[in-house]
N, C-alpha and C positions, 0 to 999 in steps of 0.2 A: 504494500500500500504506500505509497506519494501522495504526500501534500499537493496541491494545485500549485501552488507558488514554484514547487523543485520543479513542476512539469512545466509551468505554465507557460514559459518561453516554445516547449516544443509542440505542446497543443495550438497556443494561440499561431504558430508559425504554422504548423500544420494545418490549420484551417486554412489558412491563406496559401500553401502550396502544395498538399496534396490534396486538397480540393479544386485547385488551379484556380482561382475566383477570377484570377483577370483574365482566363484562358477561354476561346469559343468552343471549347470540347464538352461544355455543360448541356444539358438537352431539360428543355422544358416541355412537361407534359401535361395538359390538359385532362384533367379527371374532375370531370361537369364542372360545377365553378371552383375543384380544389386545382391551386397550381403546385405543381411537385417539383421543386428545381434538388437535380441529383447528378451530385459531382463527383469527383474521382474520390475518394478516400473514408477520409473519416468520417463525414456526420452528411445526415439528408436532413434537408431545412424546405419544409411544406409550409401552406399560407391557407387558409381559408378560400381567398381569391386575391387578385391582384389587378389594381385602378387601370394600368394600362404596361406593356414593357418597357418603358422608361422607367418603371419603378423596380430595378430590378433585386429579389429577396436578398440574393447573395451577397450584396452590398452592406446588410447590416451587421456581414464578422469581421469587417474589416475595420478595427477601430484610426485606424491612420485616416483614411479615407472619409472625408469631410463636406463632400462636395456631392455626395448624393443620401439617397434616402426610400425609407420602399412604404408604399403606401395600399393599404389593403380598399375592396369596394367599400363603399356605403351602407355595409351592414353592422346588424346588431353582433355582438359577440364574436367576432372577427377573431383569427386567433394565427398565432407562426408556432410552428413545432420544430423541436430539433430531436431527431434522431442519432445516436451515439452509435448505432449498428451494433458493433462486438464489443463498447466498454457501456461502462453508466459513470453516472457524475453522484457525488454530494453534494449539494449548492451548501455553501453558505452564503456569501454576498453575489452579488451581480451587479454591473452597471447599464443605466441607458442614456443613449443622447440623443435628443431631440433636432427635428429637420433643420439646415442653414438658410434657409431663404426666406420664409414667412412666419411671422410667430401667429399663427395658428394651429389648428389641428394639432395641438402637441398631444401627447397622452395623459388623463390625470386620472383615470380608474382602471386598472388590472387586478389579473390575477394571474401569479403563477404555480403552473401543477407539475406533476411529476410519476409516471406510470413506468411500470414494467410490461403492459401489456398492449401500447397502443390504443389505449383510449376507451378499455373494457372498466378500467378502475383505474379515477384520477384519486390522486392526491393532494390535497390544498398544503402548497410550498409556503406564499406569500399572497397575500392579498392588499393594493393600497386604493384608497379612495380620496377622491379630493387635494392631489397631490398638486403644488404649485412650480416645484424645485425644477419642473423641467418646459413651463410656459414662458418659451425664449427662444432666440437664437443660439441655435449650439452647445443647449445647455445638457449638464450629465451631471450624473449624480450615481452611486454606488449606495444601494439596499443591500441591506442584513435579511436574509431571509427568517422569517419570523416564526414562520411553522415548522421548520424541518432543521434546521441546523446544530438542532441537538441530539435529534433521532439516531443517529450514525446509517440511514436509509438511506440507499444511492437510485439511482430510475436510470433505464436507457434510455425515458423520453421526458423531454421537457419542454411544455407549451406555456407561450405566453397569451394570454387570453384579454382583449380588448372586453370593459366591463360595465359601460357607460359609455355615454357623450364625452366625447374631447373637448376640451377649450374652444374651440368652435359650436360646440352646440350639436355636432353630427358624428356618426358613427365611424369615420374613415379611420383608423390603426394605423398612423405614421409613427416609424421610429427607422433614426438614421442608425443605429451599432447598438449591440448588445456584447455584453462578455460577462461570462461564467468566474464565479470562484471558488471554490471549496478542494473537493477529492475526486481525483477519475480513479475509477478502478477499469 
């Protein structure tokens, strides 16, 4: 077992190239309004649906990358999954940043879960409501997971679940980067 932190350079690294994220080798698949973007390696990152291909998912484990942002339809409960394939994670913290161009639509009600089975049985990781830390430009901020980081419980799957209206008023799940912290097993 490793800490996140001893790994965390070769995960966060490996998201970004053995998943190739800047590479056109990814293949996007339409499964009715879920989008499945599935890349080489380590983790498959699913979306509920997605506003149009300018928003594209893969964008958001790229914590360098500043300049774009992925934006789900106009529905309720809108949600991004990440699948770990052969490992599972612990959460304890996570961070997110909000889109650079419009301080709108930011995110201020989620929820995150965490399943072994794909979505047969969630588990409530974190829950926030009414959240202002990320109504801005470029703004981030790093959550302590509130429900699970004492557990010693790790999940191969981890959804972020839009759970409410945005700062806009409407349903749309924008968020520019997300990043994991706790234990991969």
């Amino acid at each position: 077992m490793m800490k996140w932190r001893d790994i965390f350079t070769i995960v966060y690294f490996n998201l970004m190239e053995i998943t190739n994220i800047h590479s056109l080798e990814s293949r996007v698949i339409w499964q009715g309004s879920v989008t499945v973007i599935e890349e080489k390696g380590f983790i498959k990152i699913t979306s509920s649906s997605i506003q149009n291909n300018h928003y594209q998912i893969k964008t958001i484990v790229d914590f360098d990358d500043k300049s774009h942002y992925f934006a789900t339809a106009n529905e309720r409960n809108s949600w991004i999954k990440f699948d770990f394939k052969s490992h599972s994670i612990r959460q304890t913290f996570y961070s997110l940043r909000s889109r650079h161009d419009f301080k709108y639509q930011n995110l201020q009600k989620w929820v995150l879960e965490g399943s072994n089975t794909d979505g047969n049985e969630w588990k409530i990781l974190d829950s926030r409501n009414n959240v202002k830390r990320l109504d801005g430009l470029s703004l981030q901020n790093t959550f302590e997971v509130l429900n699970g980081s004492e557990s010693k419980e790790s999940f191969r799957y981890i959804i972020i679940r839009h759970a409410g209206p945005n700062h806009n008023g409407d349903n749309v799940f924008v968020l520019s980067a997300i990043e994991f912290f706790g234990y991969l097993y």
